[in-house]
C-alpha positions, 0 to 999 in steps of 0.5 A, spaced: 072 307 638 064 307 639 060 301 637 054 302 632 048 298 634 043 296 628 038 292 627 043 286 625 047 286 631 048 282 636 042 283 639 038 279 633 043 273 636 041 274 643 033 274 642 029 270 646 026 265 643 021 263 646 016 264 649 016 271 646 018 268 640 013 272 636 012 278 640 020 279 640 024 274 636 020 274 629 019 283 629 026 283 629 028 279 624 024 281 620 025 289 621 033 285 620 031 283 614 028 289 611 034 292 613 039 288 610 035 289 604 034 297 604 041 298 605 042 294 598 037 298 594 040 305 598 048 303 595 045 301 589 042 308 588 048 311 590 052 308 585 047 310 579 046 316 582 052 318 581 055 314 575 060 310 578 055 303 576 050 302 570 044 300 574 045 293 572 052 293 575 049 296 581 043 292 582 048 286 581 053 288 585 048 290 590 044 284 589 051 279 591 053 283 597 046 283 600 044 275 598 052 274 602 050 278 607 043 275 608 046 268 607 050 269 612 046 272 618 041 267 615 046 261 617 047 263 624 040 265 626 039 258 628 031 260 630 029 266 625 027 264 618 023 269 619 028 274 616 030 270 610 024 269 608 023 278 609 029 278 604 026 273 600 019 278 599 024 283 597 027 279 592 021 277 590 019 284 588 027 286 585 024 280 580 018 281 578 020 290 578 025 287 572 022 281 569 024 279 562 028 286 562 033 285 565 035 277 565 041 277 569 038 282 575 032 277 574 036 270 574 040 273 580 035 275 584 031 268 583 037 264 584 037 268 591 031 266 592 032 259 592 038 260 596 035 263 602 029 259 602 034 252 603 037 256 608 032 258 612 028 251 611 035 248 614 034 253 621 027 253 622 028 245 622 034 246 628 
């Protein structure tokens, strides 16, 4: 079986710290971060888009599965804040694209907000 590489593979994990912290670690946890959040957005499109899910459905099925995933990789990276606080700008965008018009894709999103802001907190601090 061949193994795909991605941005969120081990290579993440493997990345000098410093002293090219800046020049290596830090662009690609954010392009991880970015990933992480894209691939949400494209499932969540997917579902709509072929009429499996209403699209609140999607968003917070999509929503879960990426702040799961993104809390994960978050909790592990353990010199990286950089790629929750990416996922924590989409978050924002998720939030502030549905407002008070979808409440619980809104509230979901916030809550993921303060989630990976605590765990990003917590491995910037190790």
């Amino acid at each position: 079986m061949a193994h795909h590489r991605t941005g969120l593979g081990p290579e993440l994990f493997r990345a000098p710290g410093a002293p090219d912290r800046w020049l290596l670690l830090a662009p690609l946890a954010i392009f991880a971060g970015w990933l992480t959040a894209a691939t949400g957005v494209s499932f969540g499109v997917l579902l709509t888009g072929f009429g499996w899910l209403t699209e609140t459905a999607a968003a917070l099925l999509t929503l879960a599965v990426v702040l799961a995933v993104a809390l994960a990789i978050q909790l592990r990276l353990h010199r990286a804040p950089e790629y929750g606080l990416t996922v924590i700008w989409a978050l924002a965008a998720v939030a502030v694209r549905n407002g008070s018009g979808n409440l619980p894709v809104t509230a979901l999103a916030l809550i993921g907000i303060a989630a990976l802001a605590l765990a990003a907190r917590q491995t910037a601090r190790r």
